[in-house]
N, C-alpha and C positions, 0 to 999 in steps of 0.2 A: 504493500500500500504506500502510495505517495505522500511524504511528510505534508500534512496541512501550511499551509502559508497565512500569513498572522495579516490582517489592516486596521488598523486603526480610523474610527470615520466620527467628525467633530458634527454635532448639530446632527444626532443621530436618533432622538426621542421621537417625530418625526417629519413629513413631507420626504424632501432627498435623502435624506441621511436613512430613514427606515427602508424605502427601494431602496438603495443602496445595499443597504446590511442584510435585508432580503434575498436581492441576486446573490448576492459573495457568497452569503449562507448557504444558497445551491451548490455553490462552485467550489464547495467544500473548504472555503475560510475559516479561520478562527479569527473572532470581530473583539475589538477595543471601543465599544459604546460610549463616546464623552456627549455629553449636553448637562444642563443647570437640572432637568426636572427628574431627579432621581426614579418616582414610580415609571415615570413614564418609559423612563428606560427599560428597566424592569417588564412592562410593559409588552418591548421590541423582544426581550432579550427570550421571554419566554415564549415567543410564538418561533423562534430559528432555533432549527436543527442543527445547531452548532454550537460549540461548547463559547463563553463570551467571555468577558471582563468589563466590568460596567465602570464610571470613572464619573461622577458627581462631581461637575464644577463651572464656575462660569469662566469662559474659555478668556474670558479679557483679566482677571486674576493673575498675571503671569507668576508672583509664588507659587500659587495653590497648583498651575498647572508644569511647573516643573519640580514641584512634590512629585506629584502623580504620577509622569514619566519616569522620574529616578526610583520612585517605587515599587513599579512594576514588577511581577513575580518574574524570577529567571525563565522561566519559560512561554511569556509575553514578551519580552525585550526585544528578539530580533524582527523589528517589523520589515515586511514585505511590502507595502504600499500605506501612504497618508492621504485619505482624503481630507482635503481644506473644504468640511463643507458646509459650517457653520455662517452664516452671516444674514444681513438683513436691511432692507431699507424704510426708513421713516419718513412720511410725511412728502406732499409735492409740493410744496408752497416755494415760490420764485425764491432766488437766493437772497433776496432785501426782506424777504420777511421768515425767513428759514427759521426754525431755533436752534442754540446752537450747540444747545444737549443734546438733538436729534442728530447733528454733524460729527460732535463726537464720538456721541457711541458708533455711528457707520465705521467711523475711522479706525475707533480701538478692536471692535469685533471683527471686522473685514478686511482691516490691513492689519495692524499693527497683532493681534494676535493668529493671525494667517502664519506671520511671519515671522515669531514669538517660538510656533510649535515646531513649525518646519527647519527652526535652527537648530532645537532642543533635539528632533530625530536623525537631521540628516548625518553628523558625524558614524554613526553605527551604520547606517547605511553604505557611506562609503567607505566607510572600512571591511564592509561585508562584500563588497564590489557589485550589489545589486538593491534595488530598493525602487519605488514610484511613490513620484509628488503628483498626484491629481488636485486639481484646484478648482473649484468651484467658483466660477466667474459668471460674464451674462454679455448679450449682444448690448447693455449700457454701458461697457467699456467703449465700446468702438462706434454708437452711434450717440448722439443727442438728442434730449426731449426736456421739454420745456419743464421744469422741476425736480429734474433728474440731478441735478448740481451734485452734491456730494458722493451721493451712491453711486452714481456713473463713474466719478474722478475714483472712487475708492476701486469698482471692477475695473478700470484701464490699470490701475495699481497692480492689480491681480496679475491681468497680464502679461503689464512688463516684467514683474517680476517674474512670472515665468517662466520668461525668454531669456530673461538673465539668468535664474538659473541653470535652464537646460545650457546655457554658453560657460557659464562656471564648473559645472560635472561635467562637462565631455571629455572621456575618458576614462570615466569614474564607473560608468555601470547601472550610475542608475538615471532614470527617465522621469521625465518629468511631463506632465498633459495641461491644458487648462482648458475646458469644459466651459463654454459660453451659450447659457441657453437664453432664447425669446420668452415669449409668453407662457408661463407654465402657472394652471389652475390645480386645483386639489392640493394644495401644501396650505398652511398656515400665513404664507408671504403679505397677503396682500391686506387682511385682518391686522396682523402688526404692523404694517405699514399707515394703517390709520386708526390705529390705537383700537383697537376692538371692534371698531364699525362697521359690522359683518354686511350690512345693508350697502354700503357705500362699497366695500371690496367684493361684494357679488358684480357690481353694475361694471366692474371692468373686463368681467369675462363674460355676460350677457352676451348671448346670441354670434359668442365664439367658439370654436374647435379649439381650443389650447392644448397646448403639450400638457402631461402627466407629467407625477413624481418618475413613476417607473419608466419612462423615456430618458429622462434623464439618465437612469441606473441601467439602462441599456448603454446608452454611450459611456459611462465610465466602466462598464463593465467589459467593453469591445474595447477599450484602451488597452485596460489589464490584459487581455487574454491574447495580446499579440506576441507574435515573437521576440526573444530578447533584443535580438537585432535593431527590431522595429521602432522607433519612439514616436505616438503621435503628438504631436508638437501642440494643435489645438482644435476644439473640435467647434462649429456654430450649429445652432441648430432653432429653428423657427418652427412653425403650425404652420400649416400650409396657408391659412386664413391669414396667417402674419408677412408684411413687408417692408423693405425702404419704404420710406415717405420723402416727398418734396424739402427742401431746402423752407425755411420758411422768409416770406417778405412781408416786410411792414409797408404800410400805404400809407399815405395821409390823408388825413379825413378830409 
């Protein structure tokens, strides 16, 4: 039997991080469950057929979450693959009336602890000469929309830094992805994005086809399963209902 291969997946209670832990859990993984809502974990953990390690904490704590790593049981430690796929955006309001707690948190949860965890694992990685950084990003890195300000700048964050990665490990072994999806309904995303407003985060998927959690956990799971060889650099991925839009111009009245 082939030794199990370890991932770890941040923002994993659910939406992506549960598809996610779902697929692996087919593909005979052994999953490192992090997010803040402990049951909820618990949750994920008891519906996978695969043995877990669940890790309670809020992923912007950088103590608590390099506890957690350095504590890992010896036979947790050699990870196989990081999904980065904790994150979230708040609030659309123009950037003159943005608030600027809503700025922060995008930035500490979406960048700054993206990049936080992925420092704490990669040394074992390259020293094992194999490992994957999957990164959970979004077609708001590469395009603009009116309200998008911080959470766009935080996923082009995403990006570059994953191309700067992939250009600092080459050689090393291991791979790096970033995962940019469009319009994706059935997660949690759009409810926190406006603070609960389940009414107002319905009306943005109204009378759309949107991408699923588990599309998502298709394409990072089609990263994975390529040959060592292979590194998919990045992947985009839309609803077929979703497109560019126009440039926009302002008139005068």
């Amino acid at each position: 039997m082939s030794i199990q291969k370890i991932a770890l997946i941040t923002g994993a209670s659910s939406g992506f991080g549960a598809a996610i832990a779902t697929q692996l859990a087919q593909q005979n993984y052994r999953l490192i469950l992090v997010a803040r809502r402990r049951e909820k974990l618990q949750d994920v953990a008891r519906a996978l057929n695969t043995e877990t390690h669940i890790i309670s904490v809020d992923i912007r704590d950088q103590a608590a979450v390099k506890n957690a790593i350095e504590q890992l049981p010896e036979n947790w430690r050699d990870l196989d693959a990081l999904i980065n796929n904790a994150g979230l955006a708040l609030g659309l309001e123009p950037a003159h009336k943005a608030d600027w707690a809503d700025w922060q948190q995008m930035i500490d949860t979406n960048c700054t602890a993206l990049v936080w965890l992925t420092r704490l694992v990669l040394p074992g990685m390259v020293a094992r000469g194999r490992g994957h950084i999957v990164n959970i990003g979004s077609i708001a890195g590469r395009y603009a929309y009116p309200g998008g300000n911080v959470y766009g700048a935080s996923k082009a964050f995403v990006e570059h830094f994953s191309r700067n990665l992939r250009s600092d490990l080459h050689g090393s072994g291991v791979r790096v992805t970033n995962i940019e999806p469009g319009m994706v309904g059935g997660s949690e995303f759009s409810v926190v994005r406006f603070k609960g407003d389940a009414d107002k985060a319905a009306k943005v998927y109204a009378g759309a086809d949107a991408l699923q959690p588990d599309d998502i956990a298709n394409a990072v799971c089609w990263a994975l399963q390529q040959p060592l060889h292979v590194n998919i650099c990045s992947i985009e991925l839309m609803p077929t209902c979703q497109a560019h839009g126009p440039l926009q111009i302002y008139r005068k009245p």
